[in-house]
C-alpha positions as CSV (number, residue, x, y, z in Angstrom):
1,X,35.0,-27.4,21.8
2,X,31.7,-29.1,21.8
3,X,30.2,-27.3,19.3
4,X,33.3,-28.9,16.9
5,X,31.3,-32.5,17.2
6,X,27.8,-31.2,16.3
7,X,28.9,-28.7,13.0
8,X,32.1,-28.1,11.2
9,X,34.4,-26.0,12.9
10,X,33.4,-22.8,11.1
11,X,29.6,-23.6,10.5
12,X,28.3,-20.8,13.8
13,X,31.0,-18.4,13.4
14,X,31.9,-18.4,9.5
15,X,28.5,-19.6,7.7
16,X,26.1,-17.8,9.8
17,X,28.0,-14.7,9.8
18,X,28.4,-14.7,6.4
19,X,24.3,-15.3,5.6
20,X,23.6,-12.3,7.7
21,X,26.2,-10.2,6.0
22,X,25.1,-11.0,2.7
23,X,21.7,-10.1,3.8
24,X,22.6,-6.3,5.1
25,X,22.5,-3.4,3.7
26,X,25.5,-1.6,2.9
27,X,25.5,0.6,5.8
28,X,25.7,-2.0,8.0
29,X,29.4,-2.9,8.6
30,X,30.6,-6.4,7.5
31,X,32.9,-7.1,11.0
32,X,29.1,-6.3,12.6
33,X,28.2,-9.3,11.7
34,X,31.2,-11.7,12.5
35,X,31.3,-9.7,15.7
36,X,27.9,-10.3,16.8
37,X,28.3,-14.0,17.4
38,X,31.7,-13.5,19.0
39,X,29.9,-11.4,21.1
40,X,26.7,-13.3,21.6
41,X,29.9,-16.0,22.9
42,X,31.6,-14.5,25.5
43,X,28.5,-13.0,27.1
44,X,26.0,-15.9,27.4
45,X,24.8,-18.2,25.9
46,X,20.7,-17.7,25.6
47,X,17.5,-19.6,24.7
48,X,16.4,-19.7,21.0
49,X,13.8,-17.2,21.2
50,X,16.0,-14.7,22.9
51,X,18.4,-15.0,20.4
52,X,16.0,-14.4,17.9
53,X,14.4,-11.4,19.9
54,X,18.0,-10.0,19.9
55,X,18.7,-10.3,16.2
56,X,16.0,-9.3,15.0
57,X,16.8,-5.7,17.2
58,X,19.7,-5.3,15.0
59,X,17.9,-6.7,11.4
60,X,14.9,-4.2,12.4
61,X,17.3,-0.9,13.6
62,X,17.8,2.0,11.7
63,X,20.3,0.9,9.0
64,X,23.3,3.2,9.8
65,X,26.5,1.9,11.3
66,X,26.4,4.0,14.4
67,X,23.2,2.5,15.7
68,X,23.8,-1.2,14.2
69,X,26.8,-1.1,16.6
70,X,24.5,0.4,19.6
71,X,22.0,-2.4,18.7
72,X,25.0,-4.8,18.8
73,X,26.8,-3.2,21.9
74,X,23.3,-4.3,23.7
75,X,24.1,-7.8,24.2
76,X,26.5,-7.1,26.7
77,X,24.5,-4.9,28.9
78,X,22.1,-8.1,28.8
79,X,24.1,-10.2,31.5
80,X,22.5,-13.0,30.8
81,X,24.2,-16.5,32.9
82,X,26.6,-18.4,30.6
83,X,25.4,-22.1,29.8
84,X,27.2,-24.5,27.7
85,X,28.3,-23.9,24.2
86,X,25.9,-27.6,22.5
87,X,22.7,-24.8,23.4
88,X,24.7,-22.0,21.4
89,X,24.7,-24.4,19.1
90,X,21.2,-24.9,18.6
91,X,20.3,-21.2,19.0
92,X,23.0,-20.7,16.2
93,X,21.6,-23.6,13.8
94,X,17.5,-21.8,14.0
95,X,19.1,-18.3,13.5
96,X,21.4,-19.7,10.5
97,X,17.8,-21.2,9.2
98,X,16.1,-18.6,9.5
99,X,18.6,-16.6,8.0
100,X,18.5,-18.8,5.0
101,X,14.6,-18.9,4.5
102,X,14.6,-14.9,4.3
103,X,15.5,-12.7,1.6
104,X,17.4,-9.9,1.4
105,X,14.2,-7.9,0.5
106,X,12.3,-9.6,3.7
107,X,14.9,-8.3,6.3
108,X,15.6,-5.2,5.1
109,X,12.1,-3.8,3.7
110,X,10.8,-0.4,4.5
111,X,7.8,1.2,4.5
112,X,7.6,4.6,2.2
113,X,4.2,6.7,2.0
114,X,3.7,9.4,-0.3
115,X,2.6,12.5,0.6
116,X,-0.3,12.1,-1.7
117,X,-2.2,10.5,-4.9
118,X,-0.3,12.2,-7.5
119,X,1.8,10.9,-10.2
120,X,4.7,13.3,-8.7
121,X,4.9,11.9,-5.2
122,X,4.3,8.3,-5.8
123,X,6.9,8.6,-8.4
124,X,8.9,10.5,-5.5
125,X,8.6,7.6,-3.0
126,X,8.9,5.0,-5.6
127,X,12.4,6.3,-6.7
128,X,13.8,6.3,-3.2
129,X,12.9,2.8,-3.0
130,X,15.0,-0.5,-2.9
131,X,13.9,-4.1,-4.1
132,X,11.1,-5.1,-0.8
133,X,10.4,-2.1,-0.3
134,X,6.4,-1.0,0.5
135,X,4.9,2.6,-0.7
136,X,2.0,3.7,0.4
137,X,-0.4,5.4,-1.5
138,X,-2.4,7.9,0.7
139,X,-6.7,8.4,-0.1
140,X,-7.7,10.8,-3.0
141,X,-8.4,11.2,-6.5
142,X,-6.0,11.9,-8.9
143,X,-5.1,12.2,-12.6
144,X,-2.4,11.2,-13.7
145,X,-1.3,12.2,-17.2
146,X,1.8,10.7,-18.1
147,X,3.5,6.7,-17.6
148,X,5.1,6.4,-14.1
149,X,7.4,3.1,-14.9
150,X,8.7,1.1,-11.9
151,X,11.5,-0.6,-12.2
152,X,12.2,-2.0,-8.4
153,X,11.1,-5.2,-7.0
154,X,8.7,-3.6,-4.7
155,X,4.8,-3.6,-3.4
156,X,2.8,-0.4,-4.5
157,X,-0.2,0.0,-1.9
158,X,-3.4,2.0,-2.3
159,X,-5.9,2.5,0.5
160,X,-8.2,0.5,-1.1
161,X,-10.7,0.0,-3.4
162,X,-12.7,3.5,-4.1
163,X,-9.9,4.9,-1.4
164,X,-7.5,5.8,-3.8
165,X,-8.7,6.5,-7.4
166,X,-6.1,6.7,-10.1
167,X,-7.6,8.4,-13.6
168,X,-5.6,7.2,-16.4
169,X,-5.2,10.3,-18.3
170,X,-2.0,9.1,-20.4
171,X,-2.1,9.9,-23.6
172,X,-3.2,6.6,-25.6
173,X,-0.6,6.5,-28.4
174,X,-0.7,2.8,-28.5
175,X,2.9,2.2,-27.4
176,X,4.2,0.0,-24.4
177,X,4.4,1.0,-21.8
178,X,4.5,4.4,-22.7
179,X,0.8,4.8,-23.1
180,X,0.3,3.0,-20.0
181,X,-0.5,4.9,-16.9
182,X,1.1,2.6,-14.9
183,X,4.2,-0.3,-15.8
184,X,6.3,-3.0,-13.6
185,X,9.2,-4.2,-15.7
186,X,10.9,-6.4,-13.1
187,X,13.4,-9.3,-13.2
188,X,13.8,-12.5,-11.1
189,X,14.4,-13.2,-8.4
190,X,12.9,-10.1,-7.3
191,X,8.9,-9.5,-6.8
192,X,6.3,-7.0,-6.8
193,X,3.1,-5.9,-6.2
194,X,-0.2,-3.9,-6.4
195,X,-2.7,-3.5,-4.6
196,X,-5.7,-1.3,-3.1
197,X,-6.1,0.8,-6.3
198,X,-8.9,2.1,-8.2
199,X,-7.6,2.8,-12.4
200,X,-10.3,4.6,-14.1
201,X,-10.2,5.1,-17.8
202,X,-10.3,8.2,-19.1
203,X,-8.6,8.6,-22.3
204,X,-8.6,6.5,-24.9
205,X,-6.7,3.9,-26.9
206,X,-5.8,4.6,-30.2
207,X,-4.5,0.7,-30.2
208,X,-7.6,-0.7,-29.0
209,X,-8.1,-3.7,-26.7
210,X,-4.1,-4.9,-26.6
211,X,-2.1,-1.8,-25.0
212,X,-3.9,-1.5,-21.8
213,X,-4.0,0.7,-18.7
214,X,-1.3,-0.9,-16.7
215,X,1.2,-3.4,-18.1
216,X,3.3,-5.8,-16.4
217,X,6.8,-7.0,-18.6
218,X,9.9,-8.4,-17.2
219,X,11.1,-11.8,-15.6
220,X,9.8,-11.8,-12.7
221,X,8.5,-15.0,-11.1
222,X,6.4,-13.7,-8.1
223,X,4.3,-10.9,-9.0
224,X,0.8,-10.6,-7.1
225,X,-1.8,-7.8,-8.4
226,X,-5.1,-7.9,-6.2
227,X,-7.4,-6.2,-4.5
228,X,-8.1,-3.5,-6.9
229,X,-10.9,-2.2,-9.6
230,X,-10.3,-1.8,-12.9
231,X,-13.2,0.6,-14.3
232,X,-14.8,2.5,-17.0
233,X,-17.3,5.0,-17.4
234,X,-19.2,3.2,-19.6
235,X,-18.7,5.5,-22.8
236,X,-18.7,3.6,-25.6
237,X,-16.0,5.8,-26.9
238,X,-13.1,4.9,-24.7
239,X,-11.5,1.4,-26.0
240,X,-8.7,0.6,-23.5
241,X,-7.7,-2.6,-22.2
242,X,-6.7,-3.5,-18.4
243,X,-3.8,-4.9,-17.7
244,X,-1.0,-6.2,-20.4
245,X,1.4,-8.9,-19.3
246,X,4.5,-10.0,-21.6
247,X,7.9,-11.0,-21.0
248,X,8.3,-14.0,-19.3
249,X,6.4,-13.3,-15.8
250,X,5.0,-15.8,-13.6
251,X,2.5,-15.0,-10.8
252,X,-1.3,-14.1,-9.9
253,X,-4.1,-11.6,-10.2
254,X,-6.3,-11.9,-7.6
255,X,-9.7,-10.7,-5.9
256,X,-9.9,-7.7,-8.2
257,X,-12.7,-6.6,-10.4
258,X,-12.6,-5.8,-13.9
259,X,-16.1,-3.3,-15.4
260,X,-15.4,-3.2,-19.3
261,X,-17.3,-2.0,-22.2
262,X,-16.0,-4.1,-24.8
263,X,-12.9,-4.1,-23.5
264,X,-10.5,-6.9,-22.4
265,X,-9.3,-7.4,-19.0
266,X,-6.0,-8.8,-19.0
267,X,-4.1,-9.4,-22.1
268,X,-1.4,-11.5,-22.2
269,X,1.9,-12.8,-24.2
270,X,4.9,-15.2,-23.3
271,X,6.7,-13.7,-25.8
272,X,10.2,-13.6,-23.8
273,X,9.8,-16.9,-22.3
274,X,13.1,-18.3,-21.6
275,X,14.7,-15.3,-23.2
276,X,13.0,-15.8,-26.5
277,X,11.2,-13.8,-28.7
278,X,7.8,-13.8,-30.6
279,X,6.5,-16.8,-28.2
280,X,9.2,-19.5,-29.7
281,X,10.5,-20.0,-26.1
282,X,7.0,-20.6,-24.8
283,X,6.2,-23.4,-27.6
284,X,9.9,-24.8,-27.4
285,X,9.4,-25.7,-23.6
286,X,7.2,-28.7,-22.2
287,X,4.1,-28.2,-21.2
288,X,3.9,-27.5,-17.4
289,X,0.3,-27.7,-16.5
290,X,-1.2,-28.0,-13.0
291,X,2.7,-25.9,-12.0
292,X,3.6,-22.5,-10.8
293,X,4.9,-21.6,-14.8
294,X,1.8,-19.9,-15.9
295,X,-0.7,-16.7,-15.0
296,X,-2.8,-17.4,-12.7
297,X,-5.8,-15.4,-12.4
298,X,-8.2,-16.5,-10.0
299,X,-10.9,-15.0,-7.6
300,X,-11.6,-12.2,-9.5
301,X,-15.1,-10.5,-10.9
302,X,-15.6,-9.3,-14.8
303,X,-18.3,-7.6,-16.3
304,X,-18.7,-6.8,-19.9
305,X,-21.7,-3.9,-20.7
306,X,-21.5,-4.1,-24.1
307,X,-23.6,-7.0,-24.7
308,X,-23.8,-8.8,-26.8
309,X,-21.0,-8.0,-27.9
310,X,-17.4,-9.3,-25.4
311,X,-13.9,-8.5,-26.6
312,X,-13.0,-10.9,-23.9
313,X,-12.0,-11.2,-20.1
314,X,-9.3,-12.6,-20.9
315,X,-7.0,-12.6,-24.4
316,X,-3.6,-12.8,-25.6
317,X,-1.2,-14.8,-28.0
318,X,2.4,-15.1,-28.5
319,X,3.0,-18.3,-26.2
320,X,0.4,-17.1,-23.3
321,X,0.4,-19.5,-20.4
322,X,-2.8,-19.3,-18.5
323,X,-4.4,-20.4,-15.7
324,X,-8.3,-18.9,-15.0
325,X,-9.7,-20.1,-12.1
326,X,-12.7,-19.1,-9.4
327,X,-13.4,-16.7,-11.3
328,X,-17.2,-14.7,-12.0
329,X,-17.7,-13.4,-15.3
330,X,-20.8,-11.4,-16.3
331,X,-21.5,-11.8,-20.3
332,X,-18.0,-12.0,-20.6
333,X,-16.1,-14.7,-22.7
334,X,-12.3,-16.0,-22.8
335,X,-10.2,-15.9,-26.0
336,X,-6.8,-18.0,-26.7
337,X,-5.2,-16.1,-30.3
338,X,-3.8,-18.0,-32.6
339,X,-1.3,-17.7,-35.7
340,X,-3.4,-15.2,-37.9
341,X,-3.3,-12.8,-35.3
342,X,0.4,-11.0,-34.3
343,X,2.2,-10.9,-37.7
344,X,5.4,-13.1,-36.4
345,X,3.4,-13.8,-33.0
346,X,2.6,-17.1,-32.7
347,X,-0.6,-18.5,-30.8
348,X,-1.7,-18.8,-27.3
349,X,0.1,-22.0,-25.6
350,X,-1.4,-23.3,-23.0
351,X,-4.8,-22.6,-20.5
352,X,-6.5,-24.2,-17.6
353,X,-9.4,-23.5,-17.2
354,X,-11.6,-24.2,-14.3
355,X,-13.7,-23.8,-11.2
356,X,-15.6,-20.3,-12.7
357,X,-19.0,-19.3,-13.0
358,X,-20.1,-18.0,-16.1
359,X,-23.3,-16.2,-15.9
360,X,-25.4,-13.9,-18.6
361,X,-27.6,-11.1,-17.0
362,X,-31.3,-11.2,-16.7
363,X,-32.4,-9.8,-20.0
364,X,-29.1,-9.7,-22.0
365,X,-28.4,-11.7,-25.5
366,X,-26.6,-15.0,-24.9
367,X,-23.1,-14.8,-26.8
368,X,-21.9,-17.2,-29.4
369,X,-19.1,-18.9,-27.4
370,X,-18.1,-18.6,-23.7
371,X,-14.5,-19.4,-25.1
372,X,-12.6,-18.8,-28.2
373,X,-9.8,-20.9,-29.0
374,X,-7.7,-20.2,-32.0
375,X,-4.5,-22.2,-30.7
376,X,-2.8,-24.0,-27.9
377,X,-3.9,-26.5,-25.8
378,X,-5.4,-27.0,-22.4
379,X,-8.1,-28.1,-19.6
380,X,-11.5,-26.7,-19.5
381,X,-13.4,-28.6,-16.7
382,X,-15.7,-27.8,-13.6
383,X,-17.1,-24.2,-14.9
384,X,-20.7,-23.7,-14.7
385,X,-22.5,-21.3,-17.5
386,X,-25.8,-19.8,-16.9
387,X,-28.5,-17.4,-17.7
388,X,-29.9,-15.5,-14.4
389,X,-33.3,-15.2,-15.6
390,X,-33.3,-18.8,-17.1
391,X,-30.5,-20.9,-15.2
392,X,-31.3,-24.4,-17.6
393,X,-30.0,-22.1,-20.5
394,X,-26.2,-22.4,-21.0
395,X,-26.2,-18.6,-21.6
396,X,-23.7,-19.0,-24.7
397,X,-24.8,-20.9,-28.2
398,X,-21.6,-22.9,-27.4
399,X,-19.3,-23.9,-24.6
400,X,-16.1,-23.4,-26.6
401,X,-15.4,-23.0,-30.3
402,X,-11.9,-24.5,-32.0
403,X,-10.9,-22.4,-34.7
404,X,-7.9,-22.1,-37.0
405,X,-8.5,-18.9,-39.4
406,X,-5.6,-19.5,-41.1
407,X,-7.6,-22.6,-43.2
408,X,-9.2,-19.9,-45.4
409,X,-7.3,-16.6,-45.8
410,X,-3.4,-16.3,-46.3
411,X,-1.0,-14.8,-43.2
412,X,2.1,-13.2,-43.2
413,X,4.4,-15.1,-42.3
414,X,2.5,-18.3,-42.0
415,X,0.5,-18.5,-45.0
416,X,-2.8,-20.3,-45.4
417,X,-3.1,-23.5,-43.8
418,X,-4.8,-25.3,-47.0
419,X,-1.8,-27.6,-48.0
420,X,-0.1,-24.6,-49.5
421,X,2.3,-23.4,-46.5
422,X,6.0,-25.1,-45.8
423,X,5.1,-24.2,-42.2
424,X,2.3,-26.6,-41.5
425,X,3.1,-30.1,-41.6
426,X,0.7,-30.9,-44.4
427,X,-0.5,-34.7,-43.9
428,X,-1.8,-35.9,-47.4
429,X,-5.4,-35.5,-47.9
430,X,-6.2,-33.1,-44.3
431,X,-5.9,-29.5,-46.2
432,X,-2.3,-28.9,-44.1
433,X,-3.7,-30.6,-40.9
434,X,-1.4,-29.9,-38.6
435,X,-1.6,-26.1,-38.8
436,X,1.2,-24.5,-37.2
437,X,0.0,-23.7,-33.3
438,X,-3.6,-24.8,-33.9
439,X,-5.8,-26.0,-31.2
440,X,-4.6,-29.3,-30.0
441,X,-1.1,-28.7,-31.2
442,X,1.3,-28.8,-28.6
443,X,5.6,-28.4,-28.4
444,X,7.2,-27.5,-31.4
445,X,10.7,-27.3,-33.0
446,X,12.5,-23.9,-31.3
447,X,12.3,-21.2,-34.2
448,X,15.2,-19.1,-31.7
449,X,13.0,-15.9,-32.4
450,X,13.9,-14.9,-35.6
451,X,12.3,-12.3,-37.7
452,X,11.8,-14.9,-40.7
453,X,11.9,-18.6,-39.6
454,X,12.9,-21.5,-42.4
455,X,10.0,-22.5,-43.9
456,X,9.7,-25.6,-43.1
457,X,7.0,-27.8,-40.6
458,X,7.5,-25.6,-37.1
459,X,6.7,-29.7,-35.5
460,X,4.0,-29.7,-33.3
461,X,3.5,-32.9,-31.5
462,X,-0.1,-33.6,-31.1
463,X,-1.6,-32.4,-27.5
464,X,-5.2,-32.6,-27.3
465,X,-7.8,-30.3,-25.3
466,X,-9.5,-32.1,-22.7
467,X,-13.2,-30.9,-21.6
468,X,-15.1,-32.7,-18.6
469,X,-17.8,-32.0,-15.8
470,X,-18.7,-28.9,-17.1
471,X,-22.0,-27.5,-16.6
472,X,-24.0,-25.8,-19.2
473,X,-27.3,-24.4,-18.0
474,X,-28.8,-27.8,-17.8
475,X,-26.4,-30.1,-20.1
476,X,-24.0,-31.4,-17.8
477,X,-22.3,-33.2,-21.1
478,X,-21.6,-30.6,-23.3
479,X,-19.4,-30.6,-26.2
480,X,-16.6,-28.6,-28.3
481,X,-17.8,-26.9,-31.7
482,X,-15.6,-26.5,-34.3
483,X,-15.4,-23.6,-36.9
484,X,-13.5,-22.5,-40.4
485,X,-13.2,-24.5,-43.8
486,X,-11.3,-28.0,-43.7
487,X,-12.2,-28.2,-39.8
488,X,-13.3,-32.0,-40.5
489,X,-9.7,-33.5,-41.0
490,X,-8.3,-30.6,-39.4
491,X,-10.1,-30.8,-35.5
492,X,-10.7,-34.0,-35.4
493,X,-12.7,-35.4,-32.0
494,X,-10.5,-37.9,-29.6
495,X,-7.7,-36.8,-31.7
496,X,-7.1,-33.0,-31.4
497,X,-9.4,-32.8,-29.0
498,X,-11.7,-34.9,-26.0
499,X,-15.4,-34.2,-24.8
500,X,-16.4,-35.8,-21.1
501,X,-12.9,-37.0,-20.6
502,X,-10.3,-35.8,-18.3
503,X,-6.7,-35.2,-19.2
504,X,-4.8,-38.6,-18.2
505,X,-2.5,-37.5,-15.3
506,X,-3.2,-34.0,-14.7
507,X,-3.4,-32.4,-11.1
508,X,-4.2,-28.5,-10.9
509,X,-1.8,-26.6,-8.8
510,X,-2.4,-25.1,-5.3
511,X,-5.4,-23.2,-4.8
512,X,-5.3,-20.5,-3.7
513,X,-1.8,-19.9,-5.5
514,X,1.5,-19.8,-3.0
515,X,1.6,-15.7,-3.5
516,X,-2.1,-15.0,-2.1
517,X,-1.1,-13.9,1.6
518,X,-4.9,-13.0,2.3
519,X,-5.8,-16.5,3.8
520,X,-9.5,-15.0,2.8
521,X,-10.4,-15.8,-0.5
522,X,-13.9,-14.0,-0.7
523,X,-14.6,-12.5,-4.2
524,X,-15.1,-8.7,-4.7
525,X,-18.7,-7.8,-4.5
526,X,-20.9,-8.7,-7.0
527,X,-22.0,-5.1,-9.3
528,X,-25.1,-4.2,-8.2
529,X,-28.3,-3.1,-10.3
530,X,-26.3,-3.8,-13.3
531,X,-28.1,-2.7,-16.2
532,X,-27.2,-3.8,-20.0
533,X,-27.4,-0.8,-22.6
């Protein structure tokens, strides 16, 4: 037949059939499938977008056999003229593609809402829930007291911002995710979601700063968290952080805001990247900037109260892989950990850093450093730092200050950095220059995540951070500071690390990131009559 010369023999019947089948549920018969197109053969031949308007009554009908086959049975009452089999062709080939550019979780998602706010019937409608699904998380206040943990590739929805108002009343034991009032622990390929929350704080952490109200863990590359407000009621006594990512997770927080009193906002660790441990899979892989591989957090607001004083917007260690972009940050700063701070843990390994505003409030102390880096390398370019009541002043005694703490006081397991440790590589006359992770220090030998590595150089090739176009208050050429003992031979300028110059080669990735649906990008509002105690 004539279909024979445009596909192989079996390519409408055979490939087709089986695409669809493999994307149905189980309810749906497998012969449905084959039989469709058999039918959609003998009783006419149709235009493309009635054959799409046809399937999609059968991908979109309730998912049990009898009315599947009613859905199916359908066609025939049609009657639509036969025309020749090269336009079944075609209509065949767009449903096959579309077939193929849809997941399983796209054409079979359903829509679940819980009866209301509580931790007992979200946790109701979550665990009737398949990977795509959607549950929706009616208005109202509500407490919830112990971890729900989600498990399933799915989107949890609130009403909105100030609509629905979560209180974290978990108890704060300092274990993940128990002590969590909220965790995702999802694998690729699947995806997930939240969204339209409020989390207030309102127990605290006994673990301060690192555990977190909701944490995020798993392999999952296409996770989106946006759209919601991550608060506190402003008692000093309450030391929580916000969010707490590890595993090896790729994705994007956007258009949320973040109100912390010395708090940080999201904390974050590669530590299972490619199925390793401690970070050594993050620092065994290449590089990846200006790619998908990384956090993104972008278009969101943070504001730090307990100026002048800033835990950090953003912190984490064990082979983090950041990218912090359009964001607004209120005396906030940004931290990359290094080696002297998670035991086994190794540092921070890569940010990019760009395209934020940095501002310090009218009235409050101007902060040491608007970043902190202890390890890792990166990009810091195109971020503008103010004061509010005095826009010439940078707002921060420094732009960014290199650090290695490890120079002056001993580590377990790495030592000191002072000549003295097998770990570091120990150039003659540089007081163990290179440090193992330390900023500027980029892939290393793969330590396979064991508890004690051989102590010998880890092998960090030399990757400097590049700074450029940055403006600070009125210097539109600032420059790195270095800190610690031994920093002259050990952060060296246009060696470990560049002033003014951009990275040779290096693109940023899509903005906004592939996973933001919202084609809006506006920020959350601004916190009004904000007032620093």
């Amino acid at each position: 037949m004539i279909i024979a010369h445009i596909f192989p023999i079996d390519f409408p019947w055979i490939h087709f059939g089986t695409c669809l089948a493999s994307t149905r549920r189980q309810d749906i018969p497998t012969d449905l499938t084959y039989r469709f197109f058999l039918d959609l053969h003998d009783y006419g031949d149709i235009t493309m977008g009635q054959s799409i308007q046809r399937l999609f009554s059968i991908l979109n009908s309730p998912h049990n056999a009898s009315q599947a086959q009613a859905a199916k049975a359908s066609w025939r009452d049609i009657g639509w003229k036969r025309v020749g089999m090269q336009r079944l062709a075609i209509t065949l080939l767009s449903l096959t593609l579309i077939c193929i550019s849809l997941s399983p979780d796209t054409l079979w998602a359903k829509t679940i809402t819980a009866t209301n706010c509580s931790r007992a019937s979200v946790e109701t409608a979550v665990n009737s829930t398949t990977h795509g699904d959607t549950v929706l998380v009616p208005a109202g206040t509500c407490a919830w007291k112990t971890n729900l943990n989600i498990t399933m590739g799915i989107t949890l929805q609130g009403a909105g911002i100030g609509q629905t108002v979560i209180l974290d009343q978990t108890p704060k034991d300092g274990s993940v995710p128990g002590s969590s009032v909220l965790a995702f622990a999802v694998d690729s390929p699947n995806r997930f979601r939240l969204t339209g929350f409020t989390f207030q704080e309102d127990t605290n952490d006994v673990s301060i700063f690192t555990k977190c109200m909701i944490v995020l863990s798993g392999t999952s590359h296409a996770f989106r968290v946006d759209h919601n407000a991550f608060t506190t009621t402003g008692d000093a006594s309450y030391r929580g952080g916000r969010i707490r990512i590890y595993g090896y997770l790729w994705g994007v927080i956007d258009h949320n805001y973040f109100r912390q009193n010395f708090e940080v906002g999201v904390f974050t660790e590669h530590s299972g990247w490619n199925g390793g441990s401690y970070g050594d899979g993050s620092w065994a892989d290449a590089l990846y900037l200006g790619t998908e591989k990384a956090i993104y957090i972008e278009d969101n607001v943070f504001t730090e109260l307990a100026n002048p004083y800033s835990v950090g917007a953003i912190d984490g260690l064990g082979g983090y892989r950041l990218v912090f972009r359009y964001n607004t940050l209120y005396n906030n700063t940004i931290v990359a950990h290094g080696t002297e701070s998670g035991g086994r843990q190794r540092s921070a390994r890569s940010f990019e850093i760009y395209s934020n505003t940095f501002r310090i409030t009218a009235g409050a102390k101007n902060l040491s450093e608007a970043f902190e880096i202890r390890g890792g390398t990166g990009v810091i370019f195109n971020n503008k730092f103010y004061r509010e009541d005095n826009p010439s002043n940078g707002g921060y005694n420094s732009l960014a200050n290199l650090k290695i703490f490890r120079n002056d006081k001993y580590y377990q397991p790495w030592g000191k950095c002072d000549g003295t440790s097998s770990f570091d590589q120990n150039v003659t006359g540089t007081f163990g220059y290179r440090c193992v992770d330390q900023p500027g220090a980029g892939t290393s030998s793969d330590l396979a995540g064991v508890a004690m590595p051989p102590a010998a150089w880890v092998g960090n090739i030399l990757d400097p951070i590049y700074q450029w176009n940055n403006a600070f208050g009125s210097n539109t050429s600032p420059t790195l500071s270095t800190q610690g003992a031994y920093v002259a031979t050990q952060l060296v300028e246009s060696r470990d690390y560049f002033n003014n110059t951009p990275k040779p080669g290096y693109v940023p990735f899509t903005y906004p990131h592939p996973l933001v649906a919202d084609s809006t990008n506006s920020q959350p509002a601004p916190p009004a009559r904000l007032t620093i105690k």
